[in-house]
Every structure is written in C-alpha cells, then in structure tokens.
N, CA and C atoms as a LAMMPS dump frame, in Angstrom:
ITEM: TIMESTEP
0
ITEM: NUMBER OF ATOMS
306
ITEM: BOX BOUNDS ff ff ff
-5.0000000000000000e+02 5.0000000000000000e+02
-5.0000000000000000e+02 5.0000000000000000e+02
-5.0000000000000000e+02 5.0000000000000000e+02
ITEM: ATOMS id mol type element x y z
1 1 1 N 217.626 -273.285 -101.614
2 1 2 C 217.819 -272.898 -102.991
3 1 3 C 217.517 -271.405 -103.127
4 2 1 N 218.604 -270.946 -104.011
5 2 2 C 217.948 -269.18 -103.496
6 2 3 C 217.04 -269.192 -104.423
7 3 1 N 216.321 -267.681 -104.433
8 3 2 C 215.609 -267.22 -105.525
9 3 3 C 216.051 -266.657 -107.117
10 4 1 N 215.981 -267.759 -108.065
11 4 2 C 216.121 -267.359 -109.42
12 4 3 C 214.989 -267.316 -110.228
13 5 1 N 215.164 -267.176 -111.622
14 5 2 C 214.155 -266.446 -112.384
15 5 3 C 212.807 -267.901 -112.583
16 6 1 N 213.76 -269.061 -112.761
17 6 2 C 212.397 -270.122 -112.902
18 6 3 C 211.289 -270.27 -110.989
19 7 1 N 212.339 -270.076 -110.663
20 7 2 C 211.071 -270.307 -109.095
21 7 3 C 210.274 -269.768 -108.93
22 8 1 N 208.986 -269.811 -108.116
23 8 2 C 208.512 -268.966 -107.559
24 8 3 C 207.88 -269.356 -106.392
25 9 1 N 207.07 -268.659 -105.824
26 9 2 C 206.065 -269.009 -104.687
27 9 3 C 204.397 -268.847 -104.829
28 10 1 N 203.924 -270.014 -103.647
29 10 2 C 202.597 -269.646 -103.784
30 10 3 C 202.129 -270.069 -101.993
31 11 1 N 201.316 -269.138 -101.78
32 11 2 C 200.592 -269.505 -100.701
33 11 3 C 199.52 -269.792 -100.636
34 12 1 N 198.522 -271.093 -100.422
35 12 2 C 196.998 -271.641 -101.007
36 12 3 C 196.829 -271.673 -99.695
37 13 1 N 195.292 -271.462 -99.979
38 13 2 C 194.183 -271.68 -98.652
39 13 3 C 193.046 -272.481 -99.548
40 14 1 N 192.764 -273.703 -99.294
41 14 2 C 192.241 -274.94 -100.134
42 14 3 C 190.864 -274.824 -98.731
43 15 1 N 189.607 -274.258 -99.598
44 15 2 C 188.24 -274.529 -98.592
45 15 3 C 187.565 -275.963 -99.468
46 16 1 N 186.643 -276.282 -98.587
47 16 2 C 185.494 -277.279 -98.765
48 16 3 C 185.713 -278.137 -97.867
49 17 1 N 185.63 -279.099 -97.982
50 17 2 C 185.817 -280.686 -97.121
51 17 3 C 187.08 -281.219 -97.064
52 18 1 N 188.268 -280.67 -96.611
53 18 2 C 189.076 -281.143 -96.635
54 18 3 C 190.123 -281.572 -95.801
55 19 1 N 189.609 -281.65 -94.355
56 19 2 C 190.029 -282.257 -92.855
57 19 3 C 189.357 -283.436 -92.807
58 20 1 N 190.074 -284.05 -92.016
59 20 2 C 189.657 -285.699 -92.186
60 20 3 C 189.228 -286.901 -92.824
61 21 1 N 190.116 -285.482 -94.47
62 21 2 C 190.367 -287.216 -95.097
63 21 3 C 191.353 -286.954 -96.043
64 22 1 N 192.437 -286.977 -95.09
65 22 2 C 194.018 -286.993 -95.675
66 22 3 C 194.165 -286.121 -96.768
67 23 1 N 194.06 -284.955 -96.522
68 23 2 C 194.293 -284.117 -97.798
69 23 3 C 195.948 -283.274 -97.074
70 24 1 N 196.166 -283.334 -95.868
71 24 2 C 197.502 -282.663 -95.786
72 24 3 C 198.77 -283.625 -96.459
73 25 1 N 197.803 -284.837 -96.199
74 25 2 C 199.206 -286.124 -96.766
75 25 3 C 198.896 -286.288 -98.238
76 26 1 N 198.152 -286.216 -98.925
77 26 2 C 197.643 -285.794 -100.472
78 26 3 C 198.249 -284.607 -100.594
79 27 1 N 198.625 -283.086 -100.325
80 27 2 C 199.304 -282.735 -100.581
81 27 3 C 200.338 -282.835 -100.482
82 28 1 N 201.461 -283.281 -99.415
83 28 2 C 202.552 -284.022 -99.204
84 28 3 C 203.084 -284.507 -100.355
85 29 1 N 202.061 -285.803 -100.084
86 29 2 C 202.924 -286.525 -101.784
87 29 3 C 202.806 -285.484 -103.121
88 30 1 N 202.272 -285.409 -103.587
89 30 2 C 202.251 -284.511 -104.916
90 30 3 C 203.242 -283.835 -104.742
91 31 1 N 203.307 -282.888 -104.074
92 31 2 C 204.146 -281.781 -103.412
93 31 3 C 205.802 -282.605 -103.773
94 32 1 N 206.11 -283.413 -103.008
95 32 2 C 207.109 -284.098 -102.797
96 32 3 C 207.368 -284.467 -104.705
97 33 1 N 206.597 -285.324 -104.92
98 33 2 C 206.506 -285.586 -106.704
99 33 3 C 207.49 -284.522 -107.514
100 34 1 N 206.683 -283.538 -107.265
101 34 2 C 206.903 -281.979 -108.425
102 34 3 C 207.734 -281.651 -107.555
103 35 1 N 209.008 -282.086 -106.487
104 35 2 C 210.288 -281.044 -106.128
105 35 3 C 210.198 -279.63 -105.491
106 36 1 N 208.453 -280.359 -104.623
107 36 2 C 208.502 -278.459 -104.626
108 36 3 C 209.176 -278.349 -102.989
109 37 1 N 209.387 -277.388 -102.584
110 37 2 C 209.682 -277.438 -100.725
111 37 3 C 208.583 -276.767 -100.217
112 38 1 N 208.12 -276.595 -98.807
113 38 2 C 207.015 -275.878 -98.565
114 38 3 C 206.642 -276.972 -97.314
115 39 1 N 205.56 -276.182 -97.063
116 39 2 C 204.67 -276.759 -95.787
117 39 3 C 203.392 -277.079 -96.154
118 40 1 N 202.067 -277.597 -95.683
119 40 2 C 201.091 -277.644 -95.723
120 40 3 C 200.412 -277.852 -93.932
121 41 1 N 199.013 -276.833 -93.562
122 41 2 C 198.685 -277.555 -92.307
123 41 3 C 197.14 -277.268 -92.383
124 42 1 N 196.243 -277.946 -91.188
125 42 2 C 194.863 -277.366 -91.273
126 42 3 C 194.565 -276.24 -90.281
127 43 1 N 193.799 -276.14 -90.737
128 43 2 C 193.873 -274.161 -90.08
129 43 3 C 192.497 -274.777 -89.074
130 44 1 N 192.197 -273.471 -88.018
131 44 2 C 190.91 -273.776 -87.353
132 44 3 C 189.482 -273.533 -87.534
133 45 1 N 189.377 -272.669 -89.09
134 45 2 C 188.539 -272.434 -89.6
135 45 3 C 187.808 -273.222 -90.429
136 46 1 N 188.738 -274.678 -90.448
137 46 2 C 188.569 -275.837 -91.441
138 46 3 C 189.088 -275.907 -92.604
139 47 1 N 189.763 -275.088 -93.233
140 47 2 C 190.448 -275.754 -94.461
141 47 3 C 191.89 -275.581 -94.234
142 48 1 N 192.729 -275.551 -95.411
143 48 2 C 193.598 -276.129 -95.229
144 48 3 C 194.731 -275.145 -95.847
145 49 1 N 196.043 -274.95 -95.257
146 49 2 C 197.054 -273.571 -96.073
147 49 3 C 197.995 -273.968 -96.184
148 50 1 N 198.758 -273.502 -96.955
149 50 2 C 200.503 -273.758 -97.086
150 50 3 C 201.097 -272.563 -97.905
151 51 1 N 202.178 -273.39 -98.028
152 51 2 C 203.074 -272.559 -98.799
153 51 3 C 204.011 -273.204 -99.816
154 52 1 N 203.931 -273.23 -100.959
155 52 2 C 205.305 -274.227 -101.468
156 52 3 C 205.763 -273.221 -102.831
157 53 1 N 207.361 -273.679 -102.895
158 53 2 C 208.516 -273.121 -103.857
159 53 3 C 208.859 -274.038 -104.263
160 54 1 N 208.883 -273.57 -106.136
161 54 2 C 209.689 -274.432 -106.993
162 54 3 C 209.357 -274.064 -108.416
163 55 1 N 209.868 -274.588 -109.302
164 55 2 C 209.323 -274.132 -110.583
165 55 3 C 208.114 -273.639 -110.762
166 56 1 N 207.634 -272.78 -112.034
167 56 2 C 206.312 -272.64 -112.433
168 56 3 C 205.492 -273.533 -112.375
169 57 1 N 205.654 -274.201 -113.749
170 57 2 C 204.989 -275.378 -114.053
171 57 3 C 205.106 -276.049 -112.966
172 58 1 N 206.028 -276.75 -112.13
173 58 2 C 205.642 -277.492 -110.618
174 58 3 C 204.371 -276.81 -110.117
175 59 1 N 204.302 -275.718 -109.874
176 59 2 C 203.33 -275.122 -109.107
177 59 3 C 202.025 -275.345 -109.413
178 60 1 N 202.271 -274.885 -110.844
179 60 2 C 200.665 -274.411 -111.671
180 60 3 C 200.338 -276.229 -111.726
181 61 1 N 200.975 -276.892 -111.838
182 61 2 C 201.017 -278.33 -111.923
183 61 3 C 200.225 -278.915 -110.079
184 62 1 N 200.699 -278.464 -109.245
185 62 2 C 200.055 -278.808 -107.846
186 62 3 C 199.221 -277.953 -107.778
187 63 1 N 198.852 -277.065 -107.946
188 63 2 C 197.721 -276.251 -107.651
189 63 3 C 196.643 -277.068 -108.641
190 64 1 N 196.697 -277.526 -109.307
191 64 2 C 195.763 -278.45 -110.175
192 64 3 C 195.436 -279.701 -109.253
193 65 1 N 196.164 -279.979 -108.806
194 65 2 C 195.96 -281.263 -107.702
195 65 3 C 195.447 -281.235 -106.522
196 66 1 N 195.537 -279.795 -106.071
197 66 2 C 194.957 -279.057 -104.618
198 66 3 C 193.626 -279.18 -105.473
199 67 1 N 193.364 -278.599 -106.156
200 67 2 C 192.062 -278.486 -107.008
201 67 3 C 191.189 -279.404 -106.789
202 68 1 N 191.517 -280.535 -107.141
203 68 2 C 191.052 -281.767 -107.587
204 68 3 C 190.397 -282.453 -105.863
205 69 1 N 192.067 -282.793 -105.182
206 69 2 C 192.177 -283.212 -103.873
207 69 3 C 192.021 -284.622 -104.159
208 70 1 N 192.131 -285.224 -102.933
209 70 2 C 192.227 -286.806 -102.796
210 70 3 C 190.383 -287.373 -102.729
211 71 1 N 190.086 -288.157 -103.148
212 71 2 C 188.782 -288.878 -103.331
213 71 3 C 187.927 -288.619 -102.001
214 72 1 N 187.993 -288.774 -100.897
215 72 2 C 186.995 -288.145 -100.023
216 72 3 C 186.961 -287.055 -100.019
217 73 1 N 187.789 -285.631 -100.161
218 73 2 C 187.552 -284.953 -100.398
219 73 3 C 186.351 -284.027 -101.11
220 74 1 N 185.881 -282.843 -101.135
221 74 2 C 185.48 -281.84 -101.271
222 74 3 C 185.687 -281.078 -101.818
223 75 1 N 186.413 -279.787 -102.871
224 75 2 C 187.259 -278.977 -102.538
225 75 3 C 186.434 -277.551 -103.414
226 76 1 N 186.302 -276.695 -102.726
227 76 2 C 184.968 -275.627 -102.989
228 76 3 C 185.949 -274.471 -104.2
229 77 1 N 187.215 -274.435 -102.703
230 77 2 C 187.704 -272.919 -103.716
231 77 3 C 189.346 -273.175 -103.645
232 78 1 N 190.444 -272.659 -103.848
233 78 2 C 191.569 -272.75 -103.431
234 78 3 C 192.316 -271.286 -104.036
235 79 1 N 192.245 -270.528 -102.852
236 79 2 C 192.69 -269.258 -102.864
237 79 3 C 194.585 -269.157 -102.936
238 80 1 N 195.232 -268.422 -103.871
239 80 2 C 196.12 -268.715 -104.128
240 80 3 C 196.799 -267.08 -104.084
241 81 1 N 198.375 -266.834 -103.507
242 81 2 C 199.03 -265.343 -103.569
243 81 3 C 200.28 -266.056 -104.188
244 82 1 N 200.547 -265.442 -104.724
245 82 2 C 201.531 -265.723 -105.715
246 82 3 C 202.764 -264.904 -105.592
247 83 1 N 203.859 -265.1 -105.476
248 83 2 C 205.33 -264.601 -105.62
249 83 3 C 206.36 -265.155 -105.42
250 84 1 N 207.566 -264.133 -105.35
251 84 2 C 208.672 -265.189 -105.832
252 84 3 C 209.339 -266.025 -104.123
253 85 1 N 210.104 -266.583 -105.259
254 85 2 C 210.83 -267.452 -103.982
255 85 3 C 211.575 -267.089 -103.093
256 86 1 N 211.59 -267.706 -101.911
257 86 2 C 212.707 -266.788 -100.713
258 86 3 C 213.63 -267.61 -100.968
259 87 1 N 213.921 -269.105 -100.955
260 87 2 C 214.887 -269.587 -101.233
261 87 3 C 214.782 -270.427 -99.61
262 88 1 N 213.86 -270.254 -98.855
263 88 2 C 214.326 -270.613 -97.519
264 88 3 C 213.194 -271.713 -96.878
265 89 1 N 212.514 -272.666 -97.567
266 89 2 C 211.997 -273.486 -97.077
267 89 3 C 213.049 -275.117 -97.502
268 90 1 N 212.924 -275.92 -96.676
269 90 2 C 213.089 -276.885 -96.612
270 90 3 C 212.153 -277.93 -97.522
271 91 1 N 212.246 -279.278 -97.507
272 91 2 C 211.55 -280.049 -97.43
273 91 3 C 210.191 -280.105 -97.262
274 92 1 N 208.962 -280.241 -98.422
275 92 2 C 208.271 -280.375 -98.251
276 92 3 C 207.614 -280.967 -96.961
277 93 1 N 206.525 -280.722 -95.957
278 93 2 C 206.104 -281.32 -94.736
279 93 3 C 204.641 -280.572 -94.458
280 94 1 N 204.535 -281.637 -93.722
281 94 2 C 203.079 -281.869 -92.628
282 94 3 C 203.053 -281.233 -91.156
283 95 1 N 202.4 -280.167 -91.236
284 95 2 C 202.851 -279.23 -89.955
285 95 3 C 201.206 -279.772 -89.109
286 96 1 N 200.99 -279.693 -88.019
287 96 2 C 200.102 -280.265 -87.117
288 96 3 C 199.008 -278.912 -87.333
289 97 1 N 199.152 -277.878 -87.237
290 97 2 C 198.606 -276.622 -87.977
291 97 3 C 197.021 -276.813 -86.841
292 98 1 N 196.128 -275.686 -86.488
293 98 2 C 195.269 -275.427 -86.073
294 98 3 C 194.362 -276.762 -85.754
295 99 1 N 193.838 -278.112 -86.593
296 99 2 C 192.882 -278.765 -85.987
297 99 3 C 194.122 -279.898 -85.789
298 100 1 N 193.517 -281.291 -85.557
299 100 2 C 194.076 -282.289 -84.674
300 100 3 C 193.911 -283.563 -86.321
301 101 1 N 192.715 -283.236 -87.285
302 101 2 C 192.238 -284.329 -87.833
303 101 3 C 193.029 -284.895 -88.61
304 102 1 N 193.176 -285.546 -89.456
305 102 2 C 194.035 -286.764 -90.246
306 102 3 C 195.188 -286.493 -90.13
C-alpha cells in the first residue's frame, strides 16, 4: 500500500517483562485486528521491537495494547519513533528476532 495522507508509521521498543509470555503473538493478533502490516521480534537485550503501518487511529489504537500487553506480562516503557509510511511491509508477522523465547 503506498504512502498516503491517513497512514503512517511507528517503530516501538516495548521494555519490562515481556519474553516468555507470548507478547510477540499478543502483538500479532491485535496488530492483525487493526489492519496494520509490520513485524514484531525479541531483541537480545530482552524486550521486544517492531515496526507496523496503517492508519492513525490503528496505531495510536495498538500502541495502547503494547501498553497494556497480554496478562503475564510486565510492560515498564514502550518507546515509540513515529513517521510516515513506506508503503512496503507486508503482512503483519512474528520474526524469530534476537532471543529463542515464546
């Protein structure tokens, strides 16, 4: 989808407790929900990054949910860069990303 005026982008880095207990597949679904495309993976520092495109409100709407996170979860801070869309991600997904856990 290229880049028009409703899209945009965001790149989150989600710290606290949030390896090994399904928070890449908690973002997944949501993600998937709100239409957004993008990636999510866990980094080796322990938390967790991505990238996803799609509407505003989609966004500002999942970044509320990164927030929150799935019930075992943790979630301390969720650092967020903001801009527009490239138009060039696919399908929301689960990249294997720096650790091995959930």
């Amino acid at each position: 989808m290229p880049d028009t005026p409703d899209r945009a982008r965001v790149e989150f880095t989600v710290v606290g407790v949030v390896q090994g207990v399904g928070f890449r597949y908690f973002a997944w679904r949501e993600a998937s929900d709100l239409g957004l495309t993008g990636w999510v993976e866990n980094t080796s520092d322990g938390s967790v990054h991505g990238v996803a495109e799609g509407p505003g409100g989609a966004l500002d709407a999942f970044l509320g949910r990164l927030a929150e996170g799935p019930p075992a979860a943790l979630v301390r801070d969720v650092r967020v860069i903001r801009g527009p869309a490239s138009g060039s991600l696919g399908p929301f997904g689960v990249r294997s990303g720096g650790h091995r856990g959930d």
